[in-house]
Backbone bond lengths (Angstrom), bond angles and torsions (degrees), N, CA, C in turn:
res aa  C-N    CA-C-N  psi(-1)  N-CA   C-N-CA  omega(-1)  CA-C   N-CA-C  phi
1 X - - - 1.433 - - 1.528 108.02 -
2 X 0.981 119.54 139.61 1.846 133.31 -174.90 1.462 87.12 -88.35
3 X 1.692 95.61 153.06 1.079 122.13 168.93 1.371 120.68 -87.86
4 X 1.094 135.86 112.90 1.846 137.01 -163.78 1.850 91.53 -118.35
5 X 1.853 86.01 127.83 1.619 91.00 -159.19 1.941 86.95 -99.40
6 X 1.403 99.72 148.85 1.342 101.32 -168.25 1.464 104.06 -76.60
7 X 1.630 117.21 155.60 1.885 115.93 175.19 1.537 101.21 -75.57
8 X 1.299 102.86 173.72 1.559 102.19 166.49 1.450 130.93 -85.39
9 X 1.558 112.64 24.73 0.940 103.28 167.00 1.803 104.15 -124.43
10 X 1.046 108.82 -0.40 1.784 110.12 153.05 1.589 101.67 -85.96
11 X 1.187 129.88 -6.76 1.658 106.91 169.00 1.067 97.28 -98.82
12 X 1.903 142.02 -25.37 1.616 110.54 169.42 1.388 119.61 -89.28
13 X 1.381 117.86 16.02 1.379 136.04 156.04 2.094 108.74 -66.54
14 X 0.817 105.87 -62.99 1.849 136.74 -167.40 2.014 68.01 -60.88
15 X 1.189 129.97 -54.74 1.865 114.29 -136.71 1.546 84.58 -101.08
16 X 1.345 115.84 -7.84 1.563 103.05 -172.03 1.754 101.73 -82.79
17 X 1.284 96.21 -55.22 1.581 106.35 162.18 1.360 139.41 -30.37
18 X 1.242 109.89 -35.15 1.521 126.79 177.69 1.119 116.41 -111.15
19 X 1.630 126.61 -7.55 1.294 126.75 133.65 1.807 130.74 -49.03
20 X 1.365 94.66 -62.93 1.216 104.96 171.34 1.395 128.95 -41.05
21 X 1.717 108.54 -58.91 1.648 137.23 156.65 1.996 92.32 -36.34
22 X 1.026 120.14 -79.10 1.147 118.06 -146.19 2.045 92.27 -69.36
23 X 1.134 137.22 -66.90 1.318 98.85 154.23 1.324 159.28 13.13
24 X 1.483 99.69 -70.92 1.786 111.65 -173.08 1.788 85.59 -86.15
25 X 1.136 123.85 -31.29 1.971 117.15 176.80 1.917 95.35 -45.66
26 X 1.310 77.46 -76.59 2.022 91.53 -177.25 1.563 101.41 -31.43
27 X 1.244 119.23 -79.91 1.589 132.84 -149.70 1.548 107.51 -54.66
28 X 1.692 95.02 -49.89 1.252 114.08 -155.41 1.411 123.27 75.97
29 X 1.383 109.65 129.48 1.462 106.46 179.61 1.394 134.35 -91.62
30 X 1.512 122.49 172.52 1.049 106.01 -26.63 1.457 157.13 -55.45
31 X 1.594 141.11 149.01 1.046 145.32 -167.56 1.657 118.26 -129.14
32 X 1.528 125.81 136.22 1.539 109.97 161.29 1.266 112.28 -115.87
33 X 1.751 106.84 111.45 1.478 113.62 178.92 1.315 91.07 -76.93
34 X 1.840 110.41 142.78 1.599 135.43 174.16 2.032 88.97 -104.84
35 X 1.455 98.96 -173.79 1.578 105.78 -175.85 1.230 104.58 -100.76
36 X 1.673 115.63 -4.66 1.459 100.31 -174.01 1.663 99.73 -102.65
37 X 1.290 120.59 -16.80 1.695 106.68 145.98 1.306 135.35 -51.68
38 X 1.394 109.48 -28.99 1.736 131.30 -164.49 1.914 79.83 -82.57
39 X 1.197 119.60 -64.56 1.407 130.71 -173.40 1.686 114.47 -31.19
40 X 1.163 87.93 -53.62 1.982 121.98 -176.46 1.702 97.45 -55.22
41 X 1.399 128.44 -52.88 1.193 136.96 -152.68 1.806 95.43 -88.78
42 X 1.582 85.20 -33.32 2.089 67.85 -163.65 1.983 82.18 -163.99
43 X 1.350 94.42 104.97 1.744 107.90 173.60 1.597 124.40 -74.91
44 X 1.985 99.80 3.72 1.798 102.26 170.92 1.397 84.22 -87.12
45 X 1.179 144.86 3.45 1.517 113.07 -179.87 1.243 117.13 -116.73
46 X 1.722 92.84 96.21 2.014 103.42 -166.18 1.952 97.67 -77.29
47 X 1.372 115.19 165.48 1.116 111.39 -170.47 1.470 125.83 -91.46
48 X 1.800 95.86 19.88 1.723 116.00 149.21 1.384 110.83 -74.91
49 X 1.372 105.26 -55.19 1.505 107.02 -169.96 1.572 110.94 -50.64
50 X 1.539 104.61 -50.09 1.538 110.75 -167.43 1.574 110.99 -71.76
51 X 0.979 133.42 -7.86 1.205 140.99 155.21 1.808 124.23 -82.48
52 X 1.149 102.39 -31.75 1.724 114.02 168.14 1.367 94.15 -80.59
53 X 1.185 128.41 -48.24 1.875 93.31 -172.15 1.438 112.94 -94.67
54 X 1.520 122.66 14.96 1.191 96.41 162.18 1.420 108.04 -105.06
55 X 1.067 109.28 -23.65 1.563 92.86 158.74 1.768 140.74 -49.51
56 X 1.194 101.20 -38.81 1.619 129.23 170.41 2.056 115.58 -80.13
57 X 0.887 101.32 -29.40 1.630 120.39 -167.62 1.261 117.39 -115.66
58 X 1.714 134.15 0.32 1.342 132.94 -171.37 1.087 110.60 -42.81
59 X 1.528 115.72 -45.67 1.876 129.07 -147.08 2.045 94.04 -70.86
60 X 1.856 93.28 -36.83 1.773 89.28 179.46 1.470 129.80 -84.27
61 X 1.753 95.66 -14.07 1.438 99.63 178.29 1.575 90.72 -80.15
62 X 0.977 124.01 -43.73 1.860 109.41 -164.47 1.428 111.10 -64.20
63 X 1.604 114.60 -41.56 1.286 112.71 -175.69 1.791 102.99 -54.31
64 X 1.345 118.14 -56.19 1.146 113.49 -165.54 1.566 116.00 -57.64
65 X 1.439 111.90 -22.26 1.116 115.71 179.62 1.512 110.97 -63.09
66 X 1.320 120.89 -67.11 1.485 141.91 -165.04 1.700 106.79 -72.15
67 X 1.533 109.13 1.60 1.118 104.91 174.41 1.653 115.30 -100.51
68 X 1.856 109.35 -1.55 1.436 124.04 170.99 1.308 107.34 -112.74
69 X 1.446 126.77 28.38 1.297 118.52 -150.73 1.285 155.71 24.51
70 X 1.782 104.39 52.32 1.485 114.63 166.46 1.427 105.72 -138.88
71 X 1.468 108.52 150.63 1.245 117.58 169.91 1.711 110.10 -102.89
72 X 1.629 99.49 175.23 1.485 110.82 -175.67 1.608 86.95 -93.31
73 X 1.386 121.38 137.45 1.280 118.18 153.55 1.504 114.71 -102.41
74 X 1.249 135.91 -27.30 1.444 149.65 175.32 1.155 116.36 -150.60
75 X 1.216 102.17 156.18 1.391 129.40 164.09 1.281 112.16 -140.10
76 X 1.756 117.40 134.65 1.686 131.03 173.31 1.197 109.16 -124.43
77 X 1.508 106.02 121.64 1.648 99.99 169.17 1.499 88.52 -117.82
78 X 1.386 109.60 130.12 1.485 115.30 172.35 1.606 114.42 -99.66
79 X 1.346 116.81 1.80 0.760 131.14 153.73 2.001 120.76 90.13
80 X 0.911 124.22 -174.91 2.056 103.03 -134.41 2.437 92.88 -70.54
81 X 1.650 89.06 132.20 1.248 94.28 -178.86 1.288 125.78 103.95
82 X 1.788 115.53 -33.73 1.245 143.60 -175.05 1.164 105.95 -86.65
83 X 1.414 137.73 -39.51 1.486 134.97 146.73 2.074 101.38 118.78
84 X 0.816 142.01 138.97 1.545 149.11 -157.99 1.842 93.57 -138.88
85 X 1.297 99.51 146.85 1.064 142.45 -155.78 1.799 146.39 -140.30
86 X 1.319 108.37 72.41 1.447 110.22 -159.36 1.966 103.34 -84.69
87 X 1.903 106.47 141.60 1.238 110.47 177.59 1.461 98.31 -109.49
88 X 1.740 107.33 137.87 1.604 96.89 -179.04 1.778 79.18 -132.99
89 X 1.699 102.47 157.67 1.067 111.78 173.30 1.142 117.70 -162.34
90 X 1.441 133.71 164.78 1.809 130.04 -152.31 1.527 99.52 -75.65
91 X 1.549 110.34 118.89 1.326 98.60 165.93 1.362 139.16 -61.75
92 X 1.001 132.48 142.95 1.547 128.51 -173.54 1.721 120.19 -94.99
């Protein structure tokens, strides 16, 4: 099997994920990550980006989620200035 090198926007997919993950560890869930936590953890992820890959990347942010046991319950983008908002919580 070949090695298929990921784009850079499946690696700020992979870092958004393990931000998030590493979050709801800290917080404990449930938790509502805002963007200026997401910001705090990792400053390549402007709140274009974090909105482009979850739009583009759901299937990897969820997998990664449900593979530490939490799911996404929401997402808010209120849109530029208004500030967006992910709910993660222990899957059942």
């Amino acid at each position: 099997m070949a090695f298929k090198a990921k784009s850079a926007a499946e690696t700020k997919a992979a870092e958004l994920a393990a931000i998030l993950i590493r979050i709801a560890d800290r917080e404990g869930a449930p938790v509502q990550i805002g963007v200026d936590d997401l910001r705090r953890a990792s400053p390549r992820l402007t709140p274009l980006a974090i909105g482009q890959l979850f739009r583009r990347h759901r299937d990897d942010l969820d997998a990664a989620l449900t593979e530490r046991g939490y799911t996404l319950v929401d997402y808010v983008d209120q849109g530029p200035g208004r500030g967006m908002e992910f709910e993660i919580a222990a899957a059942e």
